[in-house]
C-alpha positions as CSV (number, residue, x, y, z in Angstrom):
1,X,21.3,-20.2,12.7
2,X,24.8,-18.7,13.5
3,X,27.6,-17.8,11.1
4,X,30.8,-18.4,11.3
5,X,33.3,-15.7,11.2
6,X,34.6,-14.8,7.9
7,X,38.4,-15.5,7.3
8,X,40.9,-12.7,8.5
9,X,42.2,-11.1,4.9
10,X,45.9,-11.7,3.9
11,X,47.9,-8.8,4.7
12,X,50.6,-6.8,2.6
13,X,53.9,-8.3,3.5
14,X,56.3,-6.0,5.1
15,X,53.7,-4.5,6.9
16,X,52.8,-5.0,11.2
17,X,49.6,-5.1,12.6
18,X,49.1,-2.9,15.7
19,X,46.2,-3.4,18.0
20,X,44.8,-0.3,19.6
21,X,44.3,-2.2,23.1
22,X,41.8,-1.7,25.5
23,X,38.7,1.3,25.0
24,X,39.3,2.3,28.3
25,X,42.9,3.2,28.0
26,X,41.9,4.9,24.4
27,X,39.6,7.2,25.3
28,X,42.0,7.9,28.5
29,X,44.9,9.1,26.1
30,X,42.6,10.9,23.9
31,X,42.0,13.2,26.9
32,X,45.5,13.6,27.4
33,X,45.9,14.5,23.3
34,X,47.1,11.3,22.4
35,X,45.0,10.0,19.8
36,X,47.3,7.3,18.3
37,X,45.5,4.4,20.1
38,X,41.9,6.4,19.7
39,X,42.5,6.1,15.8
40,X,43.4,2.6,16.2
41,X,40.6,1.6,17.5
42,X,38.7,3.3,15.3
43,X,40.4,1.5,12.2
44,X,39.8,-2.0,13.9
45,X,35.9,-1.4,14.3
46,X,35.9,-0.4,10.6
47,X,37.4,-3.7,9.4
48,X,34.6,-6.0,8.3
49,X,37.1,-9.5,8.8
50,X,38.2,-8.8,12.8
51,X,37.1,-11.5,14.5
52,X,34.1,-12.5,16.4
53,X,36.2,-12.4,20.1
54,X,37.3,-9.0,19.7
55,X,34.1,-7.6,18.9
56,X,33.1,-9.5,21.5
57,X,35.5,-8.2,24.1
58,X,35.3,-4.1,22.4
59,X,30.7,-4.9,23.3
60,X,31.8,-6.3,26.5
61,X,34.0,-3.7,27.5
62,X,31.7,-0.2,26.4
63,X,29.2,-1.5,27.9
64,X,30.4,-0.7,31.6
65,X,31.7,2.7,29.8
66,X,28.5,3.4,28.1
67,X,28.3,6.4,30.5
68,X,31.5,8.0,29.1
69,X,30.4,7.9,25.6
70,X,28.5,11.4,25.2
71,X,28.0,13.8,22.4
72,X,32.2,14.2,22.5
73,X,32.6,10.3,21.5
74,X,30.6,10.5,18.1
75,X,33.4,8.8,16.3
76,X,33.3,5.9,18.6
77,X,30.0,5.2,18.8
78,X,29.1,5.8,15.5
79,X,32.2,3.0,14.5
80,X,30.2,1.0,17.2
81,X,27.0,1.0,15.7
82,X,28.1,0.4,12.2
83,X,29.5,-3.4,13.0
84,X,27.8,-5.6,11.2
85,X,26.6,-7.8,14.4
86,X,24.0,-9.1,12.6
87,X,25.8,-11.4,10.7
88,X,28.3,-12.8,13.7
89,X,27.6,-15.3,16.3
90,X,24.4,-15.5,18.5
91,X,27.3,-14.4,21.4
92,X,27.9,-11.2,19.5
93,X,24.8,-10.3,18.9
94,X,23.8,-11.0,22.3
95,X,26.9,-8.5,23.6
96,X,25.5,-5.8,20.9
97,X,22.7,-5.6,22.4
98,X,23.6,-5.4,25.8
99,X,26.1,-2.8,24.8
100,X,23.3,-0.6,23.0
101,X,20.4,-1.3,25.9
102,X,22.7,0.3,28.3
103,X,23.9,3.1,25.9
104,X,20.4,4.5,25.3
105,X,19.7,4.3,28.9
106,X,22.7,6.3,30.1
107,X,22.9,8.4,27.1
108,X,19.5,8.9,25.2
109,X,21.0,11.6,22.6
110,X,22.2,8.5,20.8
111,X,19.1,7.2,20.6
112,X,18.6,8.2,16.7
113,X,22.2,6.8,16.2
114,X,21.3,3.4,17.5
115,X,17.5,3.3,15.7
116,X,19.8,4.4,12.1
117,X,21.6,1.6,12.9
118,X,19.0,-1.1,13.3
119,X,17.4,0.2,10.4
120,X,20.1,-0.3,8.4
121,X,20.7,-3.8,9.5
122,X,17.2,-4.3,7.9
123,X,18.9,-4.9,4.5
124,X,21.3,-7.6,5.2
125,X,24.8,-7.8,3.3
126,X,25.4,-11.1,1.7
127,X,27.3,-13.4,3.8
128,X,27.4,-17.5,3.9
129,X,24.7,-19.5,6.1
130,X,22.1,-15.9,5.5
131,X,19.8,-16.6,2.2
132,X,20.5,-13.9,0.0
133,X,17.0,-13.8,-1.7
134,X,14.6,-12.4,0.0
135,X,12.0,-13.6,-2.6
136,X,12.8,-16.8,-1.7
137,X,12.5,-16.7,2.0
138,X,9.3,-17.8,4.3
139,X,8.1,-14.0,5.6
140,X,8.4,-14.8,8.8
141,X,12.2,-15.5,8.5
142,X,14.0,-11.8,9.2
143,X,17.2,-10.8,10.5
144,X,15.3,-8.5,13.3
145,X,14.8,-11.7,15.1
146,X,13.4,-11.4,18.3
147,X,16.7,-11.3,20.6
148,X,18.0,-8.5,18.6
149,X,15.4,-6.3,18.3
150,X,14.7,-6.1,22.2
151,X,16.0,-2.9,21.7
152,X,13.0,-1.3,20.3
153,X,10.9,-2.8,23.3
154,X,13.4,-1.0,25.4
155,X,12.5,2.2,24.1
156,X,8.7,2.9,23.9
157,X,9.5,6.7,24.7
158,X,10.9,7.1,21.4
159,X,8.4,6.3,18.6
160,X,8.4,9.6,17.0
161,X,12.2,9.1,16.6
162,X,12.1,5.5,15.9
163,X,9.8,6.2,12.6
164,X,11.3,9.5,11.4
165,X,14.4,7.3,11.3
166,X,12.3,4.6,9.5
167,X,11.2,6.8,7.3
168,X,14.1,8.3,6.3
169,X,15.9,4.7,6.3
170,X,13.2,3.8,3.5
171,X,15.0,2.5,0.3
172,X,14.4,4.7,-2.8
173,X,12.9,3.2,-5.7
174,X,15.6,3.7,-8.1
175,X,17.0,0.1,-5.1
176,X,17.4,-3.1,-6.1
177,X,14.0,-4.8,-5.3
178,X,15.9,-7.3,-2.6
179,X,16.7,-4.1,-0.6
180,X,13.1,-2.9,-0.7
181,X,11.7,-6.3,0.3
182,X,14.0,-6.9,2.9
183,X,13.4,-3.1,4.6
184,X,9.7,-4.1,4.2
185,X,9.7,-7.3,6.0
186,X,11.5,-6.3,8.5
187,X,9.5,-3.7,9.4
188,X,6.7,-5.8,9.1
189,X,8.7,-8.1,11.8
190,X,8.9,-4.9,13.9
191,X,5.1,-4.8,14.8
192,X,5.9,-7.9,16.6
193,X,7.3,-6.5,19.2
194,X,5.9,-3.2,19.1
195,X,2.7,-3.5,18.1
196,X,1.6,-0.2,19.3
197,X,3.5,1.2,16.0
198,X,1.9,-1.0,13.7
199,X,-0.4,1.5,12.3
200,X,2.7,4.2,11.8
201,X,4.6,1.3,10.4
202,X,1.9,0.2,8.0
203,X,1.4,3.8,7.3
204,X,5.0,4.2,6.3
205,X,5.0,1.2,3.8
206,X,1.9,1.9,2.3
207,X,2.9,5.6,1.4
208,X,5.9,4.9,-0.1
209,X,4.0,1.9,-2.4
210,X,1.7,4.7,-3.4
211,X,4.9,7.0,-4.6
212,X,6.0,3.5,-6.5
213,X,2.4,3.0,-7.5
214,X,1.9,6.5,-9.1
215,X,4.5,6.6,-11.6
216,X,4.1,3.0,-12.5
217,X,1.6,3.4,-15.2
218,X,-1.5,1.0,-17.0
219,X,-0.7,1.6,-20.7
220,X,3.1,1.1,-19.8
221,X,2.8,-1.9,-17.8
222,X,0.9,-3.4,-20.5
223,X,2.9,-2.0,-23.5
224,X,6.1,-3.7,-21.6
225,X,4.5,-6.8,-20.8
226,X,2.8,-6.8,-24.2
227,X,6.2,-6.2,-25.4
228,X,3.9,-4.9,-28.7
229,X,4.1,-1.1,-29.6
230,X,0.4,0.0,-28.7
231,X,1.9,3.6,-28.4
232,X,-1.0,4.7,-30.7
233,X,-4.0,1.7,-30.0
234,X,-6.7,3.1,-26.7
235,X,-7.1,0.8,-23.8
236,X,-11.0,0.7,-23.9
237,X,-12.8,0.5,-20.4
238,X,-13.2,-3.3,-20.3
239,X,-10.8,-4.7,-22.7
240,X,-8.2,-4.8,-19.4
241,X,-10.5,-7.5,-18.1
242,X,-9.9,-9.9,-21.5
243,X,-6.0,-9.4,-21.0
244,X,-6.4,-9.7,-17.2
245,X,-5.4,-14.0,-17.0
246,X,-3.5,-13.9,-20.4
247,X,-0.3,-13.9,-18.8
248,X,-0.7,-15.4,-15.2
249,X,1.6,-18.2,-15.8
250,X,4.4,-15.8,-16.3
251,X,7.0,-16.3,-12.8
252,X,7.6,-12.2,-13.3
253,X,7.0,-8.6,-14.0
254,X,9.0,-7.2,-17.1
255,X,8.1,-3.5,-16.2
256,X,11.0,-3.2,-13.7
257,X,9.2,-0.4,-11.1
258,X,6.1,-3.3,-12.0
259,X,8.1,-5.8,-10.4
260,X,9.3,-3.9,-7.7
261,X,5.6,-3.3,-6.2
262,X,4.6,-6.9,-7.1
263,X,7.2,-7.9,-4.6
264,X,6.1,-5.6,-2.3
265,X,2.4,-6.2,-2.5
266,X,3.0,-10.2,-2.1
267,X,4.5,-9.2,0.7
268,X,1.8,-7.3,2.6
269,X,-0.6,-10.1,1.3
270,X,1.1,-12.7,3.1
271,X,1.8,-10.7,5.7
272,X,-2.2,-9.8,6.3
273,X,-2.6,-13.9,6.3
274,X,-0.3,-13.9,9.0
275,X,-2.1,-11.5,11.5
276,X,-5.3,-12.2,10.3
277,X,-5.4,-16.7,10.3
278,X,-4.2,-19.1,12.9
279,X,-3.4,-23.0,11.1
280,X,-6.6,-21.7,8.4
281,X,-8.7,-20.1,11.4
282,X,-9.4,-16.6,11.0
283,X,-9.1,-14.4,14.5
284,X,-11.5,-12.1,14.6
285,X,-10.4,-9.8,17.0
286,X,-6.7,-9.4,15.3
287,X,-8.3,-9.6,11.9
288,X,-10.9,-6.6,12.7
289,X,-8.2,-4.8,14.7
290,X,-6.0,-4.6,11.1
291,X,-8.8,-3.6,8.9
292,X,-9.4,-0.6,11.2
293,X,-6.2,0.6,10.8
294,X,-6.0,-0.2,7.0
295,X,-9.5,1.4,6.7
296,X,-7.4,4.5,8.4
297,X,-4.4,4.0,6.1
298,X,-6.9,4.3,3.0
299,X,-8.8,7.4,4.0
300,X,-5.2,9.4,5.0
301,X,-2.9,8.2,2.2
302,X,-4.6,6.0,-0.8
303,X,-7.9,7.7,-1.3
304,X,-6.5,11.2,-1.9
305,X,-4.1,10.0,-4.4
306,X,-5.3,10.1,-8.0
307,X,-5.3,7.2,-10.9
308,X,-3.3,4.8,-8.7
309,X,-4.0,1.2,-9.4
310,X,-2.4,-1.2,-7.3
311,X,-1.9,-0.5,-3.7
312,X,-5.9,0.5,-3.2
313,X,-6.2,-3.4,-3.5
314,X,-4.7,-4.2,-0.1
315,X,-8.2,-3.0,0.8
316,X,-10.4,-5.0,-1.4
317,X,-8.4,-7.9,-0.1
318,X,-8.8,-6.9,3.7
319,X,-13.0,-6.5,2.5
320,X,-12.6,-10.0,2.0
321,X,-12.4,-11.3,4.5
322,X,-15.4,-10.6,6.6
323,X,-18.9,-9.9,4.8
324,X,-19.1,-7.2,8.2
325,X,-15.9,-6.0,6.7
326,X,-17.5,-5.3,3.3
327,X,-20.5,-3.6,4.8
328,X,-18.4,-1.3,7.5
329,X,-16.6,-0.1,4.6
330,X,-19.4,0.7,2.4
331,X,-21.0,2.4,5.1
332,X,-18.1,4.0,5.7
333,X,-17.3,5.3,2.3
334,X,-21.6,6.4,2.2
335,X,-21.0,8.7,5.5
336,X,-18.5,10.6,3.6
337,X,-20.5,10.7,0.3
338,X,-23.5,12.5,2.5
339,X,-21.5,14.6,4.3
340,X,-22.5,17.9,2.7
341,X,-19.6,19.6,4.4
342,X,-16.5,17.1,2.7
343,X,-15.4,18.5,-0.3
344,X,-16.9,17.4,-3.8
345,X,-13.9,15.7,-5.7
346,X,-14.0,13.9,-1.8
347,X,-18.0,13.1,-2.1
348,X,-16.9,11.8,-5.6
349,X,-14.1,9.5,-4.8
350,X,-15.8,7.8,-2.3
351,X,-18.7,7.0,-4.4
352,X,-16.3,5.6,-7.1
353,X,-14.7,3.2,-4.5
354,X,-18.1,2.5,-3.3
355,X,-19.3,1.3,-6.5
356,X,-16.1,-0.3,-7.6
357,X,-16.1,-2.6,-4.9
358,X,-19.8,-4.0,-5.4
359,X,-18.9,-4.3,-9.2
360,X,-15.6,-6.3,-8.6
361,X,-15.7,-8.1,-5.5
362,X,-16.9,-11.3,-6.3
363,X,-17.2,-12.0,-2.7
364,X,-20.1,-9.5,-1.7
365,X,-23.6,-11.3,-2.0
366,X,-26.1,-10.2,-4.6
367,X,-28.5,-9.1,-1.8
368,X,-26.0,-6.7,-0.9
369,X,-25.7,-5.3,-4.2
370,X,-28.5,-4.9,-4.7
371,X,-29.5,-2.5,-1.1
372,X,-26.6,-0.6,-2.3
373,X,-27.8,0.1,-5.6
374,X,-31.3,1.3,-3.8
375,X,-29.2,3.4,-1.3
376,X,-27.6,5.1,-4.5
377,X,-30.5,5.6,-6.6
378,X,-32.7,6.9,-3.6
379,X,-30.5,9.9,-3.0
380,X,-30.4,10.5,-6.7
381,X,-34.5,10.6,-6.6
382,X,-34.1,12.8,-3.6
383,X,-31.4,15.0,-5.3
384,X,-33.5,15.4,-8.4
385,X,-36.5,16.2,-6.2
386,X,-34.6,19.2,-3.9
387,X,-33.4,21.4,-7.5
388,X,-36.0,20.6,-9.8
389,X,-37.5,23.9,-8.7
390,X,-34.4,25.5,-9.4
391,X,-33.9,23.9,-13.5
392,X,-35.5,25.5,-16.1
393,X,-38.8,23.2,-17.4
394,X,-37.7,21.3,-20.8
395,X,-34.2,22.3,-20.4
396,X,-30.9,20.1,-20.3
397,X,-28.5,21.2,-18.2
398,X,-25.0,19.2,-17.7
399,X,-23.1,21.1,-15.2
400,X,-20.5,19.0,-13.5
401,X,-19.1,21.4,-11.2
402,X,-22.6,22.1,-9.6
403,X,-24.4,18.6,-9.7
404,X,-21.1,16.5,-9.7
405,X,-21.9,14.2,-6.7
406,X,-25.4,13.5,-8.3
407,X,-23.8,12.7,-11.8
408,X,-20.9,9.9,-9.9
409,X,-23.6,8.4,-8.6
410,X,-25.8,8.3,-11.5
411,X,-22.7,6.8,-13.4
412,X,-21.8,4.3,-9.9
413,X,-25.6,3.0,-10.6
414,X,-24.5,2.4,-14.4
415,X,-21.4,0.7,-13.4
416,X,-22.3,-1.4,-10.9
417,X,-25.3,-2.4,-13.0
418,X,-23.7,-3.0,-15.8
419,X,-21.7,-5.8,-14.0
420,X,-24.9,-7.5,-11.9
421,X,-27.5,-7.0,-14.4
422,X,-27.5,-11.1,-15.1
423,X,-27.0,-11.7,-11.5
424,X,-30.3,-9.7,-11.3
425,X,-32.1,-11.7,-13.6
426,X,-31.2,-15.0,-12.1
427,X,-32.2,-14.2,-8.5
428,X,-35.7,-12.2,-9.8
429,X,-36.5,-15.3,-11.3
430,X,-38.4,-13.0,-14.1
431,X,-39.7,-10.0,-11.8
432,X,-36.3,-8.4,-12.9
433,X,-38.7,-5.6,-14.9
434,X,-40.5,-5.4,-11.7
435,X,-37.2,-4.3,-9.3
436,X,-36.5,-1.9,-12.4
437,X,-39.7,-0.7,-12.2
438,X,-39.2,0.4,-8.8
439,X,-35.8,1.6,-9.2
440,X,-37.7,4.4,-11.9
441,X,-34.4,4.8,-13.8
442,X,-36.1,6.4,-16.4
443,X,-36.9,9.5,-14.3
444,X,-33.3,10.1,-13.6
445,X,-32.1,9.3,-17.5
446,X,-34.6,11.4,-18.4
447,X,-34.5,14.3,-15.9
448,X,-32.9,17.9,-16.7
449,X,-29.5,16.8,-15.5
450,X,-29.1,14.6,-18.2
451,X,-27.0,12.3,-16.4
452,X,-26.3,10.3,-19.4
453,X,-24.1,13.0,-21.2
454,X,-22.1,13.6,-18.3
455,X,-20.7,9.8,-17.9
456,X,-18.2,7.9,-19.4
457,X,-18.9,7.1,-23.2
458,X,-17.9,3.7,-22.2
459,X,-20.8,3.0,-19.7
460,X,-23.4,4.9,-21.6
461,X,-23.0,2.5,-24.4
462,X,-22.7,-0.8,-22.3
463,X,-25.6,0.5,-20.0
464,X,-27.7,1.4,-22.8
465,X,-27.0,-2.1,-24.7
466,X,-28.0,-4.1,-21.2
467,X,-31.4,-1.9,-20.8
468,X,-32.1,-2.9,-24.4
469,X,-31.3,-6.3,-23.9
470,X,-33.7,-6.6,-21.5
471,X,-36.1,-4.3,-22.4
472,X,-35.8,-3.0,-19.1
473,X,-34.8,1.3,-19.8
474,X,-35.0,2.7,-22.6
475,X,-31.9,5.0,-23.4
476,X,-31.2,5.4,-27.1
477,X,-33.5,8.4,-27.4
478,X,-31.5,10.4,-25.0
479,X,-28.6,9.4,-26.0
480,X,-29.2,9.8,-29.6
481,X,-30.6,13.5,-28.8
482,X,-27.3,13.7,-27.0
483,X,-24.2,13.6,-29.3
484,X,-26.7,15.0,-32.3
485,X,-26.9,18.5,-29.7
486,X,-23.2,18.0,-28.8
487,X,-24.4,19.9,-25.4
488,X,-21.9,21.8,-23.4
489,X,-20.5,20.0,-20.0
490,X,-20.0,22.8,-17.9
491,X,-17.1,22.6,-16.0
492,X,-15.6,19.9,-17.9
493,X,-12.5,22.0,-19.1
494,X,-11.8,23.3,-16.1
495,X,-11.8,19.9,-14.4
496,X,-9.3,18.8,-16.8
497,X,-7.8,15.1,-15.5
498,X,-9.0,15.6,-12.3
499,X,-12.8,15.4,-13.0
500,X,-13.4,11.8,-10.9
501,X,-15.6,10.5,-13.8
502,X,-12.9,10.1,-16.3
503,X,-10.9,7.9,-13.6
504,X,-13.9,6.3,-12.0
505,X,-13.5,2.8,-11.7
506,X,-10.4,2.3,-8.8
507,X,-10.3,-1.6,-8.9
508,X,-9.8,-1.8,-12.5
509,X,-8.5,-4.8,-13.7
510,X,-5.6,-5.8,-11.0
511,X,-2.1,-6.3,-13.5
512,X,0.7,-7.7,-11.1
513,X,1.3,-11.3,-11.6
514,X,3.2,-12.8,-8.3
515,X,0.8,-10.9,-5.9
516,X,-2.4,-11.7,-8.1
517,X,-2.9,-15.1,-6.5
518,X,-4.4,-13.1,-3.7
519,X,-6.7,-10.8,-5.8
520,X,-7.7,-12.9,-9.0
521,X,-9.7,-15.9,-7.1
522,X,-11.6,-12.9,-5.2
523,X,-12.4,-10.6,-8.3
524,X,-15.4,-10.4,-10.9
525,X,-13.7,-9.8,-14.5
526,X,-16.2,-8.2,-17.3
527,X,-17.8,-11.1,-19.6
């Protein structure tokens, strides 16, 4: 689509126009200390209604000077680079980037100059024939298209400089949300044509969704959506889940840093669908080739991060797609949980992905499950088994700093329980108190950890009230003998916020509307 030149403005009566002539002849006087024509030149660049012809002829002509224009020619280059090309003629554009090809590749020490000023052409201005929403516009519709951005081809040499200029380019979030989905698309449109910074690119997104995602939080989004005063009322574990499809008809986000990572997340959604299906056929090879470097992503950036509850779902959407996918990543999160030499809170948080994900997805098959939950409750046996010898006989202990892996598990085996209990007893066909029987969950309930103080209130009470149900484990015992003792948790003041079983469950109930479509259809809600 090409865009025809904005109209010249009116001048001030009374006043001439002087042209500054050729480049050449400019930067010729300059050296002589005449900068009359210099300044000129300068002026005309900075005028956003000169026409199409002369920026045409000013590309045209700096290109065969390109070589003159070193670190003494800031002023000139810089006035270069900051034309809005992007917006003129395919015939301008075209001269740009033959102007900044030849630049870089006679003068690389304006190669951060010339990156600064693609990046900033990533959020367009508003000018006729260019849509102005970027909410409204097919993804794959950018103003990086594919003649411009040969520039970045050009320079594979320079990818350390090319995302530190990224990154600092990045719009903060206090920016409207069109210039934070524009920079992100864009972006996205850059792995195109460098695909070997995909990773870095995806990196770079991601992180800065996890800054938007961390101060963007549950009990506000829903008190603003709500638009109720629950200031003093306590979200309970599971009654997210009955407020989850309430509002799903709504076209938007009220919580305005809410709405600004909805955007965002729809975004990398659509843009996954993109790499990952051809006309509804999924490639396999592109599609496993993204979830390695998402799994990467996760493990560097998202999985550190405490309490976020959005952007860790670009992840249980990528596990979607592939049942291998679902078990690479399990497998991958129970290496890290064994490894005796990752830290603890580390051990933890992997365990409480693990077990979120085989709770929530509704896409993982019972049989699955169901290995998963033997996988945890085996190491728990073998835990108990290894300090038994070291407990006290007839003594409780509850010491989460010590035992803390064995007590997220114990509560991951709850959890995920709680959730696939009935799924259980459908596929059992009535042995369900046989494959209970085997699990022996009674030895760990009942063991000197006392695993059942340590969890969360929440699960205890919904796990104990399924085992009844059923008959299956009895609980009520312990847990009466529990809060009538009121026994010390060791390390539990300490710990503070940051003990991973009061923040256990990291695909809670996803609450962004727009970019729900992808999740909802794919995610088990509590019943």
């Amino acid at each position: 689509t090409t865009v025809k030149s904005r109209p010249m403005r009116k001048l001030s009566q009374g006043k001439s126009v002087r042209f500054g002539g050729k480049i050449s002849d400019a930067l010729e006087n300059l050296k002589q200390g005449d900068s009359g024509n210099y300044d000129l030149v300068l002026q005309q660049l900075q005028d956003p209604n000169v026409k199409s012809s002369q920026i045409m002829d000013w590309f045209t002509e700096v290109t065969s000077l390109s070589h003159l224009l070193d670190k003494d020619q800031n002023k000139i280059v810089n006035a270069l680079l900051k034309v809005r090309w992007m917006e003129r003629e395919a015939e301008v554009v075209s001269s740009f980037r033959i102007f900044v090809v030849s630049l870089v590749s006679t003068n690389s020490i304006h190669i951060r100059k010339v990156f600064k000023s693609l990046a900033g052409n990533f959020i367009p201005e508003l000018y006729n024939g260019f849509p102005s929403n970027p909410k409204e516009t097919p993804i794959n519709f950018s103003f990086a298209r594919p003649k411009n951005i040969i520039v970045i081809q050009r320079t594979t040499g320079s990818s350390d400089i090319m995302m530190d200029v990224f990154s600092q380019s990045f719009p903060f979030i206090c920016k409207p949300d069109d210039s934070l989905i524009w920079y992100i698309r864009n972006l996205l449109f850059v792995t195109s044509y460098r695909p070997d910074l995909r990773p870095a690119i995806l990196k770079l997104i991601v992180k800065n969704l996890i800054d938007l995602d961390a101060v963007t939080y549950r009990h506000e989004i829903e008190l603003t959506e709500s638009q109720e005063d629950h200031a003093e009322e306590e979200i309970t574990l599971f009654k997210m889940d009955e407020e989850m499809h309430e509002n799903e008809s709504d076209t938007g986000m009220k919580h305005p840093l809410a709405n600004k990572l909805d955007w965002a997340m729809k975004t990398l959604f659509e843009y996954f669908n993109q790499v990952c299906y051809s006309e509804g056929e999924l490639q396999l090879q592109e599609t496993r080739k993204l979830f390695r470097e998402i799994i990467s992503i996760f493990d560097i950036t998202i999985m550190p991060v405490h309490q976020l509850i959005h952007v860790q779902f670009l992840v249980f959407y990528m596990c979607s797609m592939k049942q291998s996918f679902v078990e690479s990543f399990i497998e991958h999160c129970w290496k890290k949980v064994v490894n005796l030499n990752m830290p603890t809170n580390v051990r933890q948080t992997y365990v409480c992905y693990m077990a979120s994900l085989l709770a929530r997805a509704s896409y993982i098959p019972l049989s699955t499950v169901t290995a998963c939950i033997d996988l945890l409750v085996g190491w728990a046996h073998s835990y108990l088994r290894e300090v038994t010898g070291f407990l006290a006989p007839n003594v409780y202990h509850c010491d989460i700093t010590r035992h803390g892996t064995f007590y997220t598990i114990c509560q991951a085996i709850f959890y995920v329980i709680i959730f696939k209990h009935e799924d259980i007893l459908k596929s059992k066909m009535g042995k369900l108190i046989y494959y209970f029987m085997d699990l022996n969950l009674q030895h760990l309930i009942v063991s000197p950890l006392n695993p059942l103080k340590a969890c969360l209130s929440s699960v205890v009470s919904l796990f104990t009230s399924a085992m009844r149900q059923h008959q299956l484990v009895y609980c009520d015992t312990i847990v009466e003998r529990n809060n009538r003792q009121m026994l010390p948790v060791v390390g539990m003041a300490t710990l503070s916020v940051k003990n991973p079983l009061e923040s256990f469950f990291p695909f809670d109930p996803y609450l962004l509307k727009r970019s729900s479509s992808f999740v909802h259809p794919i995610y088990k809600t509590w019943e």
